[in-house]
C-alpha positions, 0 to 999 in steps of 0.5 A: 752661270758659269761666271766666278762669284766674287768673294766676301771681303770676309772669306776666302773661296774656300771658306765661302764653299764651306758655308754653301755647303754647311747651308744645304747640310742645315736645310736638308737637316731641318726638313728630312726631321719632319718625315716628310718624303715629298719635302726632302725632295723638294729640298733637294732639288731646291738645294741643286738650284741654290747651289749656284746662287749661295756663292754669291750672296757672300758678296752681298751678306758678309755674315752668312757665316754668322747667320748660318751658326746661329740657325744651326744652334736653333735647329741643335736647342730643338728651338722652333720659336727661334728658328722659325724666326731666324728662318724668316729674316734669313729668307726675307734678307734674300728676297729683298737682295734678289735684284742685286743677286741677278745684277751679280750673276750677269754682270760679275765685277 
């Protein structure tokens, strides 16, 4: 993947770096407040790998900017209803996009 990600028509590298890095920031947030070793481990490692495929979800999902605050508000409000719902869409959101996803990274525009 050594490829440039094609930027959302939103954003520009810049900002789109922002988001990739605010989103690993949120995630290692969420799970290093559940004390548990094991998982921020596993966040960590899962964030290395994430890292190369976030920057291009942002030409599929123009609005992860807006997705990833609305998280951040959630896990902010200590609102575990919520945010256990926003984490969901947002995982089921990337699963379905997955087949576009490998499309993009072997085969950028």
């Amino acid at each position: 993947m050594t490829d440039v990600p094609p930027l959302s028509p939103h954003g520009s590298l810049g900002e789109e770096a922002e988001v990739t890095v605010a989103t690993e920031r949120l995630f290692c947030e969420v799970v290093n407040g559940l004390q548990n070793p094991l998982l921020s481990r596993q966040m960590a490692r899962m964030n290395e790998i994430m890292r190369q495929v976030r920057p291009y979800e942002a030409a599929l999902i123009p609005d992860r900017a807006q997705e990833l605050d609305a998280l951040a508000r959630a896990w902010a409000d200590r609102d575990m209803a919520r945010l256990e719902t926003l984490l969901q869409a947002y995982f089921d959101r990337r699963k379905a996009l997955v087949p576009q996803l490998v499309n993009l990274i072997n085969h950028p525009h």
